[in-house]
C-alpha positions as CSV (number, residue, x, y, z in Angstrom):
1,X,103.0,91.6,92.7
2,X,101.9,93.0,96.2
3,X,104.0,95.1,98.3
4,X,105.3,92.2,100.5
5,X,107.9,89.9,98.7
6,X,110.5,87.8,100.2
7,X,113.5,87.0,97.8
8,X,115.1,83.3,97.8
9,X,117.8,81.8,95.2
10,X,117.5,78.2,94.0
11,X,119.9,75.6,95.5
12,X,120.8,72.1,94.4
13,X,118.9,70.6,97.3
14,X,115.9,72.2,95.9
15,X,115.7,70.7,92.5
16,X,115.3,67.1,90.8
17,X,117.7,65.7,88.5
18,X,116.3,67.9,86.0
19,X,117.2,70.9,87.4
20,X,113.3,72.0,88.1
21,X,112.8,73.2,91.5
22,X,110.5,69.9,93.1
23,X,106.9,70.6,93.6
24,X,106.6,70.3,97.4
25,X,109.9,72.8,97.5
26,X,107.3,75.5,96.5
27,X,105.1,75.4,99.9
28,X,108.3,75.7,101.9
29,X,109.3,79.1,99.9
30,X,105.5,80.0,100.6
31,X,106.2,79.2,104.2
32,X,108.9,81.6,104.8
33,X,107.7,84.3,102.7
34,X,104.7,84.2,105.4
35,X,107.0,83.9,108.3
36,X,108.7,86.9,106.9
37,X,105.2,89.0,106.5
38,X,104.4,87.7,110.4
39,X,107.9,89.2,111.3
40,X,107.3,92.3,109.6
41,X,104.3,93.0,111.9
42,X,106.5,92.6,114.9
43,X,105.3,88.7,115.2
44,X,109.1,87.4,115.4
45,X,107.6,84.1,116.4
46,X,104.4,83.7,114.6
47,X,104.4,79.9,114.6
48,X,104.3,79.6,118.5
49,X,103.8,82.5,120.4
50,X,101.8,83.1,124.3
51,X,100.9,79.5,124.4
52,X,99.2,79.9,120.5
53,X,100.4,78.3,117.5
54,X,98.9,79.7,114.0
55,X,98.8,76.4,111.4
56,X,97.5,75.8,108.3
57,X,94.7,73.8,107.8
58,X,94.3,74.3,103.7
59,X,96.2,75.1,101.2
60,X,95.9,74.9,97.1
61,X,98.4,75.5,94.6
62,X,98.8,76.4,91.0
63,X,102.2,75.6,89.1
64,X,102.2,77.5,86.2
65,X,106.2,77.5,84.8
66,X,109.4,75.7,86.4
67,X,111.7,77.7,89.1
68,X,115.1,76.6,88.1
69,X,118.2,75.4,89.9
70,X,119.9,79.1,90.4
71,X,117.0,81.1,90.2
72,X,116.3,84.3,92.1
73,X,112.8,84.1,93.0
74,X,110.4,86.2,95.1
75,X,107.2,85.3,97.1
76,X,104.8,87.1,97.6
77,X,102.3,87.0,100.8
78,X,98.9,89.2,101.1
79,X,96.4,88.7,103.7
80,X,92.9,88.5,102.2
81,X,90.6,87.5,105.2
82,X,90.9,87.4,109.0
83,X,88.5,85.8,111.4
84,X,89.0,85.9,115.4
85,X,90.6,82.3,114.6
86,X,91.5,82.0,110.9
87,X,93.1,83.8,107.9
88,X,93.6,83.5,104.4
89,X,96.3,84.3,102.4
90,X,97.2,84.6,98.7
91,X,100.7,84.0,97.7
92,X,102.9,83.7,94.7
93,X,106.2,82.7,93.3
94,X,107.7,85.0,90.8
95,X,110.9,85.3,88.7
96,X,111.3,88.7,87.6
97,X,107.8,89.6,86.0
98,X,107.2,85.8,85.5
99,X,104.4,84.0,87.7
100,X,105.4,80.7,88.4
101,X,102.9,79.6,91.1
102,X,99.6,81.0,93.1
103,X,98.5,79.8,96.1
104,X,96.1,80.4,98.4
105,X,96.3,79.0,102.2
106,X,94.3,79.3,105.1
107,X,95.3,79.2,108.5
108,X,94.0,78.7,111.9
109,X,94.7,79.8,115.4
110,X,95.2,76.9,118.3
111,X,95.8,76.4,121.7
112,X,99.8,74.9,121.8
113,X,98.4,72.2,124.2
114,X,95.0,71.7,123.4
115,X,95.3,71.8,119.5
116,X,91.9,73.4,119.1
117,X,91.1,76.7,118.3
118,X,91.6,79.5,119.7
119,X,91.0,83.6,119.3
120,X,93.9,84.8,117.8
121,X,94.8,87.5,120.3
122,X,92.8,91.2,120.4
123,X,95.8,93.0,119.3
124,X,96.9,90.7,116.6
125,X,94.0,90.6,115.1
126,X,93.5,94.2,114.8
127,X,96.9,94.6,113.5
128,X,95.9,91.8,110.8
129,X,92.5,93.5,110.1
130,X,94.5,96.8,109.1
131,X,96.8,95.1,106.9
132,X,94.3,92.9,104.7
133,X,94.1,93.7,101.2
Protein backbone atom coordinates (compact mmCIF):
# COMPACT_ATOMS: atom_id res chain seq x y z
CA UNK A 1 0.00 0.00 0.00
CA UNK A 2 1.21 3.70 -0.72
CA UNK A 3 1.36 6.33 1.83
CA UNK A 4 -2.06 7.90 0.99
CA UNK A 5 -5.08 5.78 2.15
CA UNK A 6 -8.48 6.85 2.87
CA UNK A 7 -10.48 4.53 5.33
CA UNK A 8 -14.37 3.76 4.61
CA UNK A 9 -16.73 0.96 6.41
CA UNK A 10 -19.29 -1.06 4.41
CA UNK A 11 -23.01 0.01 4.74
CA UNK A 12 -26.14 -1.89 3.67
CA UNK A 13 -26.71 0.56 0.92
CA UNK A 14 -23.49 -0.61 -0.47
CA UNK A 15 -24.06 -4.25 -0.94
CA UNK A 16 -26.49 -6.69 -2.93
CA UNK A 17 -28.64 -9.13 -1.35
CA UNK A 18 -25.65 -11.13 -0.87
CA UNK A 19 -23.97 -9.06 1.30
CA UNK A 20 -20.99 -8.33 -1.45
CA UNK A 21 -20.27 -4.80 -1.77
CA UNK A 22 -21.82 -4.10 -5.70
CA UNK A 23 -19.32 -3.62 -8.42
CA UNK A 24 -19.97 0.03 -9.39
CA UNK A 25 -19.91 0.81 -5.35
CA UNK A 26 -16.03 0.35 -5.86
CA UNK A 27 -15.40 3.51 -8.31
CA UNK A 28 -17.31 5.70 -5.80
CA UNK A 29 -14.85 4.52 -2.85
CA UNK A 30 -12.08 5.24 -5.54
CA UNK A 31 -13.61 8.62 -6.03
CA UNK A 32 -13.37 9.86 -2.60
CA UNK A 33 -10.20 8.33 -1.76
CA UNK A 34 -8.94 10.82 -4.73
CA UNK A 35 -10.96 13.70 -3.55
CA UNK A 36 -9.32 13.10 -0.26
CA UNK A 37 -5.57 13.02 -1.87
CA UNK A 38 -6.80 16.46 -3.88
CA UNK A 39 -7.61 17.80 -0.36
CA UNK A 40 -4.54 16.83 1.11
CA UNK A 41 -2.65 19.07 -1.32
CA UNK A 42 -4.68 22.05 -0.21
CA UNK A 43 -7.19 21.35 -3.44
CA UNK A 44 -10.46 21.46 -1.04
CA UNK A 45 -12.42 21.64 -4.23
CA UNK A 46 -10.63 19.60 -6.77
CA UNK A 47 -13.74 18.82 -8.92
CA UNK A 48 -14.54 22.51 -9.72
CA UNK A 49 -12.14 24.95 -8.92
CA UNK A 50 -11.18 28.79 -10.84
CA UNK A 51 -13.60 28.03 -13.62
CA UNK A 52 -11.69 24.24 -14.13
CA UNK A 53 -13.14 21.02 -13.48
CA UNK A 54 -10.62 17.88 -13.34
CA UNK A 55 -12.88 14.62 -14.83
CA UNK A 56 -12.13 11.43 -15.72
CA UNK A 57 -12.06 10.36 -18.97
CA UNK A 58 -10.78 6.43 -18.40
CA UNK A 59 -10.76 4.26 -15.98
CA UNK A 60 -10.10 0.21 -15.67
CA UNK A 61 -10.70 -1.93 -12.87
CA UNK A 62 -9.64 -5.26 -11.39
CA UNK A 63 -11.94 -7.12 -8.77
CA UNK A 64 -9.86 -9.53 -7.23
CA UNK A 65 -11.93 -10.64 -3.73
CA UNK A 66 -15.51 -9.32 -2.37
CA UNK A 67 -15.65 -6.15 0.19
CA UNK A 68 -18.26 -7.23 2.50
CA UNK A 69 -21.23 -5.63 4.16
CA UNK A 70 -19.30 -4.21 7.49
CA UNK A 71 -15.99 -4.11 6.20
CA UNK A 72 -13.38 -1.53 7.11
CA UNK A 73 -11.63 -0.88 3.92
CA UNK A 74 -8.96 1.51 2.81
CA UNK A 75 -8.18 3.09 -0.74
CA UNK A 76 -5.45 3.84 -1.75
CA UNK A 77 -4.62 6.82 -4.36
CA UNK A 78 -0.94 7.43 -6.02
CA UNK A 79 -0.28 9.79 -8.81
CA UNK A 80 1.68 8.09 -11.54
CA UNK A 81 1.78 10.64 -14.42
CA UNK A 82 0.92 14.33 -14.85
CA UNK A 83 0.64 16.23 -18.13
CA UNK A 84 -0.27 20.17 -18.37
CA UNK A 85 -3.93 18.61 -18.93
CA UNK A 86 -4.09 15.04 -17.72
CA UNK A 87 -3.08 12.57 -14.90
CA UNK A 88 -3.06 9.16 -14.10
CA UNK A 89 -3.61 7.50 -11.01
CA UNK A 90 -3.26 4.06 -9.57
CA UNK A 91 -5.62 3.11 -6.80
CA UNK A 92 -6.64 0.16 -4.64
CA UNK A 93 -9.14 -1.19 -2.30
CA UNK A 94 -7.69 -3.05 0.66
CA UNK A 95 -8.98 -4.92 3.73
CA UNK A 96 -6.26 -5.20 6.11
CA UNK A 97 -3.29 -6.73 4.01
CA UNK A 98 -5.90 -8.07 1.51
CA UNK A 99 -6.17 -6.51 -2.14
CA UNK A 100 -9.47 -6.51 -3.25
CA UNK A 101 -9.35 -4.19 -6.35
CA UNK A 102 -6.69 -2.13 -8.61
CA UNK A 103 -7.46 0.44 -10.67
CA UNK A 104 -6.05 2.75 -12.67
CA UNK A 105 -7.86 6.15 -13.93
CA UNK A 106 -6.97 8.88 -15.93
CA UNK A 107 -8.13 12.22 -15.73
CA UNK A 108 -8.38 15.38 -17.62
CA UNK A 109 -8.39 19.09 -17.03
CA UNK A 110 -11.49 21.26 -18.65
CA UNK A 111 -12.79 24.49 -18.99
CA UNK A 112 -16.23 24.41 -16.56
CA UNK A 113 -18.03 26.05 -19.61
CA UNK A 114 -16.32 25.03 -22.52
CA UNK A 115 -15.85 21.24 -21.59
CA UNK A 116 -12.60 21.08 -23.43
CA UNK A 117 -9.27 20.98 -22.11
CA UNK A 118 -7.55 23.02 -20.44
CA UNK A 119 -3.84 23.53 -18.64
CA UNK A 120 -4.25 22.50 -15.31
CA UNK A 121 -3.00 25.58 -13.53
CA UNK A 122 1.07 26.36 -13.15
CA UNK A 123 1.02 25.87 -9.61
CA UNK A 124 -1.02 22.79 -9.41
CA UNK A 125 0.79 21.20 -11.66
CA UNK A 126 3.97 21.70 -10.08
CA UNK A 127 2.57 20.62 -6.84
CA UNK A 128 1.34 17.35 -8.68
CA UNK A 129 4.71 16.91 -10.44
CA UNK A 130 6.41 16.71 -6.82
CA UNK A 131 4.12 14.30 -5.56
CA UNK A 132 4.11 11.55 -8.39
CA UNK A 133 5.40 8.30 -7.52
Amino acid sequence: MNDFRHGLRVYIEDTDAGGIVYYANYLKYMERARTEYWRSLGYTKPALFDGLQLVVRDVAVRYLKPAELDDHLQVSAELTAVSRVSFEMNQAVYRGDQLLARGTIKGACIGALSKRPERLPTAMFETLKSHMI
